[in-house]
C-alpha positions as CSV (number, residue, x, y, z in Angstrom):
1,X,-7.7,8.8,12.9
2,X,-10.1,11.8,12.7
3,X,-7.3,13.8,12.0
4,X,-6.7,11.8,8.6
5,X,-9.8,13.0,6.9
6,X,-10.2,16.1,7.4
7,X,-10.1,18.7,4.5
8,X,-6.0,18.7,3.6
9,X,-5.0,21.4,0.8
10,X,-5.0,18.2,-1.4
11,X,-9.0,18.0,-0.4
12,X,-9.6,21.4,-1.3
13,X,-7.6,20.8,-4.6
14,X,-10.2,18.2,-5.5
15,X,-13.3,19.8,-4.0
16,X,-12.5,22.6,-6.9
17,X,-11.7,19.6,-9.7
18,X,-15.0,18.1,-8.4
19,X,-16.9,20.8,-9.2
20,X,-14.9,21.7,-12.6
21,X,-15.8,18.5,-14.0
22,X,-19.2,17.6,-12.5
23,X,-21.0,20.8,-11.8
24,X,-23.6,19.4,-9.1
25,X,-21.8,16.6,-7.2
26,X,-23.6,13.2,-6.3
27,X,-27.1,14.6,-7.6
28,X,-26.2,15.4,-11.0
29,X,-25.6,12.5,-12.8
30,X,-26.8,8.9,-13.6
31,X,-26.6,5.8,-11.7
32,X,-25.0,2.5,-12.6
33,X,-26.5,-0.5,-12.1
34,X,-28.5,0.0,-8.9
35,X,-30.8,2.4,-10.5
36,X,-31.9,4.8,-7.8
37,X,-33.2,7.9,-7.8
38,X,-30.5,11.2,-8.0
39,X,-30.5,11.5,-4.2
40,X,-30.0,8.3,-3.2
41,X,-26.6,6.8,-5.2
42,X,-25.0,4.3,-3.0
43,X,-21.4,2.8,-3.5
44,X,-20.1,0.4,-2.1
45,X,-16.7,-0.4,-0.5
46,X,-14.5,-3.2,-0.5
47,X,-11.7,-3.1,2.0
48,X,-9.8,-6.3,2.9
49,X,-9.2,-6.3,6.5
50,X,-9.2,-3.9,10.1
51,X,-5.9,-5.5,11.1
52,X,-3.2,-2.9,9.4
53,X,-3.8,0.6,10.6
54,X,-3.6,1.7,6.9
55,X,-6.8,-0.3,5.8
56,X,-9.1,1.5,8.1
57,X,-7.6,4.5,7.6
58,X,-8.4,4.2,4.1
59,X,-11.6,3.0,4.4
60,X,-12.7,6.1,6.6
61,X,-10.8,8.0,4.1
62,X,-13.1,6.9,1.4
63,X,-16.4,6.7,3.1
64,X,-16.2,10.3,4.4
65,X,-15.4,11.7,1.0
66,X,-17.9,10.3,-0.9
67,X,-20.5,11.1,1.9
68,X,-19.4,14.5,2.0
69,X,-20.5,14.4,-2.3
70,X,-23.7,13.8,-1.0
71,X,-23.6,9.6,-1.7
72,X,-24.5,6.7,1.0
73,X,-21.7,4.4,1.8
74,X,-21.5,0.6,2.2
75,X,-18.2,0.2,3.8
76,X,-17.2,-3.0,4.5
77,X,-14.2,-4.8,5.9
78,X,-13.5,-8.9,4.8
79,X,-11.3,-9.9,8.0
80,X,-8.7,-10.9,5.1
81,X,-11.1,-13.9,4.3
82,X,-11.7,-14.2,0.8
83,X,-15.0,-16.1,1.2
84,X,-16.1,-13.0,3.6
85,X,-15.4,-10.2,1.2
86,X,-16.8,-12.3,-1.8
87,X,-20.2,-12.5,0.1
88,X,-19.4,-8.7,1.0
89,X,-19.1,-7.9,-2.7
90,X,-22.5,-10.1,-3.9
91,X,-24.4,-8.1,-0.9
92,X,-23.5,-4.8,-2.0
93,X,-24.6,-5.7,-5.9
94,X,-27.8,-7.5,-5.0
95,X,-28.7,-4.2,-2.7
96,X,-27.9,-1.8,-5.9
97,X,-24.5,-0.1,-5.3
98,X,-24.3,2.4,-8.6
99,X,-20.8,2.0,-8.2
100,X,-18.1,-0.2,-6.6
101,X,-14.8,0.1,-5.1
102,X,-12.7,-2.8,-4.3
103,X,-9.5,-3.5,-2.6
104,X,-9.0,-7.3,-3.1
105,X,-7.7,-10.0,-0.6
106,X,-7.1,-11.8,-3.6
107,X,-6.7,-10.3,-7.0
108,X,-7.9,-13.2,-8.8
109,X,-10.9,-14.1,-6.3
110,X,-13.6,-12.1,-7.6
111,X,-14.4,-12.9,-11.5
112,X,-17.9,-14.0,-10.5
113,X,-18.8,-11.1,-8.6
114,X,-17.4,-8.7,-11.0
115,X,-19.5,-10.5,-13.8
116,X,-22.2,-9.9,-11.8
117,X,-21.3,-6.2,-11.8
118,X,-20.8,-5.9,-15.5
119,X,-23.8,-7.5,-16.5
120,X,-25.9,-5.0,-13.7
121,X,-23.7,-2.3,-15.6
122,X,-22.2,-1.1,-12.2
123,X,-18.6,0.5,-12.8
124,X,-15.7,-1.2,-10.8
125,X,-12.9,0.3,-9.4
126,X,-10.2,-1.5,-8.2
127,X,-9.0,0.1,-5.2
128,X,-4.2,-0.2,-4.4
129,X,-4.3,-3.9,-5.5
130,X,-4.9,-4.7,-8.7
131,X,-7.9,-6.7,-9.6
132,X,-6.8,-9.3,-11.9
133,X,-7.6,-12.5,-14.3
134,X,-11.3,-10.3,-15.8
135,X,-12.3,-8.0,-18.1
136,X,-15.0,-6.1,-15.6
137,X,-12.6,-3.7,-14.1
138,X,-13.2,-0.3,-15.3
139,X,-10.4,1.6,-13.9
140,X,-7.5,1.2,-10.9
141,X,-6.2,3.9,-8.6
142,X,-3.1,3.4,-6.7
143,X,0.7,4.6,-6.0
144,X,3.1,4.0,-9.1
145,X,3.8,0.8,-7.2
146,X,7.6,0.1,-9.3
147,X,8.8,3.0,-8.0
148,X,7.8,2.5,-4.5
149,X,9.9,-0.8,-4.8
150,X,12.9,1.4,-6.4
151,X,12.7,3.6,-2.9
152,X,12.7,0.9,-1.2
153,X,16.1,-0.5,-2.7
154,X,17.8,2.9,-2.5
155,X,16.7,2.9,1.3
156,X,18.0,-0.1,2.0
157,X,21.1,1.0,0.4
158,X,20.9,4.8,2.5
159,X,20.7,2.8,5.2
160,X,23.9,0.8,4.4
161,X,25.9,4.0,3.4
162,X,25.9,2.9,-0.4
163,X,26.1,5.6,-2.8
164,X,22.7,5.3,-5.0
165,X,20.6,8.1,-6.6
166,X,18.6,8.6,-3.6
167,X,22.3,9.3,-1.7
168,X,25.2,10.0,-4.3
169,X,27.7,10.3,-1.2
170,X,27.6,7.1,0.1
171,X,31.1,5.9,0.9
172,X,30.7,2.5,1.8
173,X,31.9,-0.6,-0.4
174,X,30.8,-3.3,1.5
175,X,30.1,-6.4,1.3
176,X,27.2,-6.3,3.7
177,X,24.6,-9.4,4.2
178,X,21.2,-8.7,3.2
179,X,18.5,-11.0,3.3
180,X,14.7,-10.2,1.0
181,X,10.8,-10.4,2.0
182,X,8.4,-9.7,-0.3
183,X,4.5,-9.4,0.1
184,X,1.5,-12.3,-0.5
185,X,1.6,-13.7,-3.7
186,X,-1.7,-13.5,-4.4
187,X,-1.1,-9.0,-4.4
188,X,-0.2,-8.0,-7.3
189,X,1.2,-5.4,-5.9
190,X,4.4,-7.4,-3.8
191,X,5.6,-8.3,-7.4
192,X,6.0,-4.7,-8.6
193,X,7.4,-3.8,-5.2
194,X,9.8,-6.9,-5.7
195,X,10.6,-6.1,-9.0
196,X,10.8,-2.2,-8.5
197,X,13.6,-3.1,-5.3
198,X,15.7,-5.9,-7.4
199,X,16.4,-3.2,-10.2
200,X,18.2,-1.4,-7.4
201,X,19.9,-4.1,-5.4
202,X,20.6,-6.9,-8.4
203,X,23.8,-5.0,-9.9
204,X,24.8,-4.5,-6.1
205,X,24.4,-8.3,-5.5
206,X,26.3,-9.3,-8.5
207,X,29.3,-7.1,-8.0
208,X,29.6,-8.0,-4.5
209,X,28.8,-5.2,-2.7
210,X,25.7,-7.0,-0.8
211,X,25.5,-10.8,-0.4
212,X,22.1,-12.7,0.4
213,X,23.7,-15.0,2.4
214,X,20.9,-17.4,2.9
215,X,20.5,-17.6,-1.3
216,X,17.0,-16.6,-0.9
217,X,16.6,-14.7,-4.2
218,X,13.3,-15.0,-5.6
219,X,9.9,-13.4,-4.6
220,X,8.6,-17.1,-3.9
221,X,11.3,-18.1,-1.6
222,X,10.6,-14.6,-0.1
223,X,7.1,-14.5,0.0
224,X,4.7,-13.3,3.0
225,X,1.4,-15.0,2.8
226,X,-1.4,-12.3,3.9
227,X,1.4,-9.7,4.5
228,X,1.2,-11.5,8.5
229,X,3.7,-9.8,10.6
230,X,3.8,-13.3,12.4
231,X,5.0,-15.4,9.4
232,X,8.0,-12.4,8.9
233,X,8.8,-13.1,12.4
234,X,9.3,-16.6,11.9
235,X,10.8,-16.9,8.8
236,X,13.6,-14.4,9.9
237,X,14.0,-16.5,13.2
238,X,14.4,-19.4,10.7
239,X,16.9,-17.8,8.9
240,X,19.0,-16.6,11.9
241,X,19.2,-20.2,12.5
242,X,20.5,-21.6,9.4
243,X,22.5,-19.1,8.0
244,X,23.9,-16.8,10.4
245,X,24.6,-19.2,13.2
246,X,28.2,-19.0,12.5
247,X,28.4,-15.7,14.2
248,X,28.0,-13.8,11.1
249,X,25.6,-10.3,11.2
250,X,23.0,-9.7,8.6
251,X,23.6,-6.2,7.9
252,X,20.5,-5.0,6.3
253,X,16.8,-6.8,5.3
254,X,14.6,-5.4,2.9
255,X,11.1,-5.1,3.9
256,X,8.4,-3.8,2.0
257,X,5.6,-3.4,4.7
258,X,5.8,-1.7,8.3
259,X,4.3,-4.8,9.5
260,X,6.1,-7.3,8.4
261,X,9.2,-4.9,9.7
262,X,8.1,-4.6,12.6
263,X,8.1,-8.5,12.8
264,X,11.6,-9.1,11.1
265,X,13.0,-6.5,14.0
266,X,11.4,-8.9,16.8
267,X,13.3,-11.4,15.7
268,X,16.2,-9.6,15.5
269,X,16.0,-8.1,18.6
270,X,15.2,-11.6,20.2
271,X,18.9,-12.8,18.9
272,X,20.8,-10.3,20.5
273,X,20.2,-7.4,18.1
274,X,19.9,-3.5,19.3
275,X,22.9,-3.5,21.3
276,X,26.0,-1.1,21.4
277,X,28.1,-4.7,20.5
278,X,25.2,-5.6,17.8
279,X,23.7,-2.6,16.1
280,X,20.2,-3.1,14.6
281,X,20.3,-4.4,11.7
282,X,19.2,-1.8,8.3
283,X,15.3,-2.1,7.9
284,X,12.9,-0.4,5.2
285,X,9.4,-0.6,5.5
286,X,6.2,1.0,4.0
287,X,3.4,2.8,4.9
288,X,4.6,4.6,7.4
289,X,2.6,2.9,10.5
290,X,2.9,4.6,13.6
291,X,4.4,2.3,15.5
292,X,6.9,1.9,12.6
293,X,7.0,5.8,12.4
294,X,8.4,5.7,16.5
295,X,10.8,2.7,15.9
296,X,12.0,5.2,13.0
297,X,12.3,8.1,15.3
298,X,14.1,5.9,17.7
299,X,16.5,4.4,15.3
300,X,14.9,1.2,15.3
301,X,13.8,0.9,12.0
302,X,15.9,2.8,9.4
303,X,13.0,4.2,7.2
304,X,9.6,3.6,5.7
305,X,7.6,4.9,2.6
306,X,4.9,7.0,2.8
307,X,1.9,6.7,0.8
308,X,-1.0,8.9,1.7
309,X,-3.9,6.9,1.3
310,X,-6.0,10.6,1.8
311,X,-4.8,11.3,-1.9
312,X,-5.9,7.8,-3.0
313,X,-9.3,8.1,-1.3
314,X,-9.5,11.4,-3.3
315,X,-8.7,9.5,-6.5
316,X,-11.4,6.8,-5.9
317,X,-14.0,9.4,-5.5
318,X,-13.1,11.5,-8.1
319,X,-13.4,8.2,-10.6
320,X,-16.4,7.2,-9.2
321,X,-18.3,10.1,-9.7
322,X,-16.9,10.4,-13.3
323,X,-18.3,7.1,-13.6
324,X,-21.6,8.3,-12.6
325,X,-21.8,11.1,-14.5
326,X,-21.2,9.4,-17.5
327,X,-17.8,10.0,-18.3
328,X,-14.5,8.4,-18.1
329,X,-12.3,9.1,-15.1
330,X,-8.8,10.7,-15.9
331,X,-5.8,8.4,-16.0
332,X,-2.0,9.0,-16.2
333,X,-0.7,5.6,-17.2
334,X,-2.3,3.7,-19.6
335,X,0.4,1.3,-20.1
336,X,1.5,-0.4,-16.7
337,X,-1.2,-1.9,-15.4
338,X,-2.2,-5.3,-17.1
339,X,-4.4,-7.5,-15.6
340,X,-4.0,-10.7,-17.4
341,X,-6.9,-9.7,-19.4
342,X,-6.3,-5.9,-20.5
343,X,-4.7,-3.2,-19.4
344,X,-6.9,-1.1,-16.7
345,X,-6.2,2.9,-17.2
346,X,-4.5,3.9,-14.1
347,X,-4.3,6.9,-11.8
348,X,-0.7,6.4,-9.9
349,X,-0.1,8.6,-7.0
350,X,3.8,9.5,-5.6
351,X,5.4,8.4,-2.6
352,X,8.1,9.4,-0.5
353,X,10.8,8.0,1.4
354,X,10.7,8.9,5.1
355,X,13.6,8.9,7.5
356,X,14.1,10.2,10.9
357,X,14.9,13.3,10.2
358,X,11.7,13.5,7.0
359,X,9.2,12.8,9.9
360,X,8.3,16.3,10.8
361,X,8.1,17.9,7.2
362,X,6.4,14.9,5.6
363,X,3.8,13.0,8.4
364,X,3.6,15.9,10.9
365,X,3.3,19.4,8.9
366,X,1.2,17.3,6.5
367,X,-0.6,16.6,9.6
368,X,-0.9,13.0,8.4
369,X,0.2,12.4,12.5
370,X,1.0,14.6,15.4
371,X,4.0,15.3,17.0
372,X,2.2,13.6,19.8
373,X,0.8,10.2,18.1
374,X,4.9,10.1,16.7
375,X,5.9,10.3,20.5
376,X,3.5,7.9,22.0
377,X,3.9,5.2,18.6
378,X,-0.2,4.8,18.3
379,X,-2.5,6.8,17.2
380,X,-5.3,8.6,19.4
C-alpha cells in the first residue's frame, strides 16, 4: 500500500497549512501529558483491527505522516478485541504519548482510559468512529458520515434505475425488493450511515416503489456485529430462505461496507445469482476495497463509496499537532457530533460515489490504486 502514502497534492496542501500555522513542526511546541523533551513527542495510535484493508491503510497513513513531522509513533492494531485495544490504550499513556489518536472497537469502551488521559492532560482524538459516553475527547476527525449514508441510498437507487438526485433520469417505477444491513451497533458510525440511507429510501418504501420484503426495517434487525463479512453472509442466506423461497428475486440490498458486500454477494451467488436468467442483484458498498473495486469493474457489485482515508490521516495530524502547540485544531461542524456527553468539534471530510465507469478518474488518477491492483482485485 506504499503507494497510498506517498505525498498526494492533498499532502502538499497540508505540508504548506502545516507550516502556516505551526512554524517549526514537531519541535516547536509543548507536550501533553507525557512530558518529553521537544525532540522526542510521541503519539500514540489506536486502530481497531488488520482484518479490513482500509484499517491498515489508515494506520500507515497516519504513522508516516506524523513521522515525517518529526514525531515517534506507537501504532497499534487491537485484533477487534476490545480488551486488547483497552490494554493498547493504558500502554501507550503509562509510556507518555503527548497525544492520542483512537479509532474505537467500541465507542463506549474506553471512559477509563480516556480518564486516565485527561487527568495526564494528554489530548484525545477520536479517530472515523466516534468516541462516545465521556467528556475526555478533545476533538473527532472523520467523513460527514449522514451524507455518506445519503449516497449510499441514491446508489442503491442508481443502481435500480430510480430517478433520485444523484440520477434525475431514472425511468424505472418499480416495485423492486430490497432487503437493509447496517453496521455494528456498538459504531456510531452505522447509525448515521443508517439514518443518512433511510432519508433516501423511506419515501420510496412507503409509496411503493421498493418493498423490504422480509419486513426487516430497523438498524437492529439489520445489524452487523463487528462489521464480519461472515455474519452478512449468513444472514442474507437466512433471508433467501425465508422470504424469497417462493421464487421471488430480491432486486437490490443496501450495504454500507465492501465487506459485508462482498459477503451478501456470496450468498447471492451461492442461490443461483449472476446468471444471464438471474442478474446480480443491485449492491452498494463503501470504502472502495479492492476486491470490491474489481467486482465493480466486473459488474459484480454495482458501486461503492470512496473515502480517502489519506485526507483523514492528514486531518489527524494536522489536529494533533495543533494540540501540541497549544492551540485548538480547526473544525467545520460544531453541531453534529454529540457524544452522549457534549458535542466534539469535528473536521468532516467528503466522499464520493464510485461506479464502474468513476474508477479511473477517482481511485486510479488519484492514484489511490493502479490500473494494475484494479485488474488483479488485491493490492501489491
Amino acid at each position: 500500500m506504499s503507494r497510498k502514502l506517498g505525498l498526494t497534492a492533498a499532502s502538499a496542501a497540508l505540508a504548506l497549512t502545516l507550516a502556516a500555522c505551526g512554524g517549526e513542526g514537531a519541535g516547536s511546541g509543548g507536550g501533553g501529558g507525557g512530558g518529553g523533551s521537544e525532540e522526542e513527542l510521541s503519539i500514540g495510535v489506536s486502530m481497531p483491527t488488520q482484518t479490513s484493508e482500509r484499517w491498515i491503510a489508515d494506520g500507515e497513513a497516519v504513522q508516516e505522516q506524523l513521522e515525517a513531522e518529526g514525531y515517534e509513533v506507537d501504532l497499534q492494531y487491537a485484533g477487534d478485541d476490545i480488551p486488547t485495544q483497552s490494554q493498547q490504550v493504558d500502554q501507550m499513556i503509562t509510556q507518555g504519548a503527548d497525544a492520542l489518536i483512537i479509532a474505537a472497537i467500541d465507542g463506549t469502551a474506553l471512559s477509563g482510559q480516556l480518564q486516565a488521559a485527561a487527568d495526564a492532560g494528554i489530548p484525545v482524538i477520536s479517530y472515523d468512529r466516534l468516541i462516545r459516553d465521556t467528556e475526555n475527547v478533545d476533538f473527532y476527525v472523520s467523513f460527514d458520515n449522514f451524507k455518506v449514508g445519503v449516497a449510499q441510498g441514491n446508489a442503491l437507487l442508481t443502481g435500480l434505475g430510480i430517478a433520485n438526485d444523484d440520477a434525475p433520469d431514472g425511468t424505472a417505477t418499480g416495485p423492486f425488493n430490497i432487503e437493509l444491513f447496517a453496521g455494528s451497533l456498538d459504531d456510531n458510525n452505522a447509525f448515521f450511515f443508517f439514518d443518512g440511507a433511510m432519508s433516501v429510501l423511506q419515501p420510496k418504501i412507503d409509496d411503493g416503489t421498493l418493498v423490504v420484503k422480509s419486513g426487516q426495517t430497523t438498524i437492529e434487525q439489520a445489524a452487523t456485529l463487528r462489521w464480519q463479512q461472515e455474519t452478512a453472509q449468513k444472514r442474507m442466506e437466512d433471508l433467501l430462505t425465508s422470504s424469497y423461497n417462493d421464487g421471488t428475486r430480491v432486486d437490490g440490498v443496501l450495504s454500507p461496507y465492501d465487506g459485508l458486500s462482498r459477503g451478501i454477494i456470496t450468498a447471492l451467488q451461492n442461490a443461483g445469482y449472476g446468471s444471464a436468467a438471474q442478474p446480480i442483484s443491485v449492491v452498494t458498498g463503501q470504502d472502495a476495497e479492492i476486491a470490491s473495486v474489481k467486482l465493480i469493474k466486473d459488474g459484480v457489485q454495482s458501486s461503492t463509496i470512496f473515502k480517502d482515508t489519506r485526507l483523514l490521516a492528514e486531518q489527524a495530524v494536522i489536529a494533533a499537532q495543533a494540540f501540541l502547540e497549544g492551540e485548538e485544531p480547526e473544525a467545520n461542524d460544531t453541531e453534529t457530533y454529540d457524544n452522549g456527553v457534549k458535542v466534539i468539534p469535528s473536521y468532516l471530510l467528503p466522499v464520493v460515489t464510485v461506479f464502474s465507469d468513476d474508477i479511473e478518474k477517482e481511485l486510479v488518477e488519484t492514484e489511490y490504486w493502479t490500473a494494475e491492483e484494479v485488474e488483479a482485485g488485491q493490492s501489491d
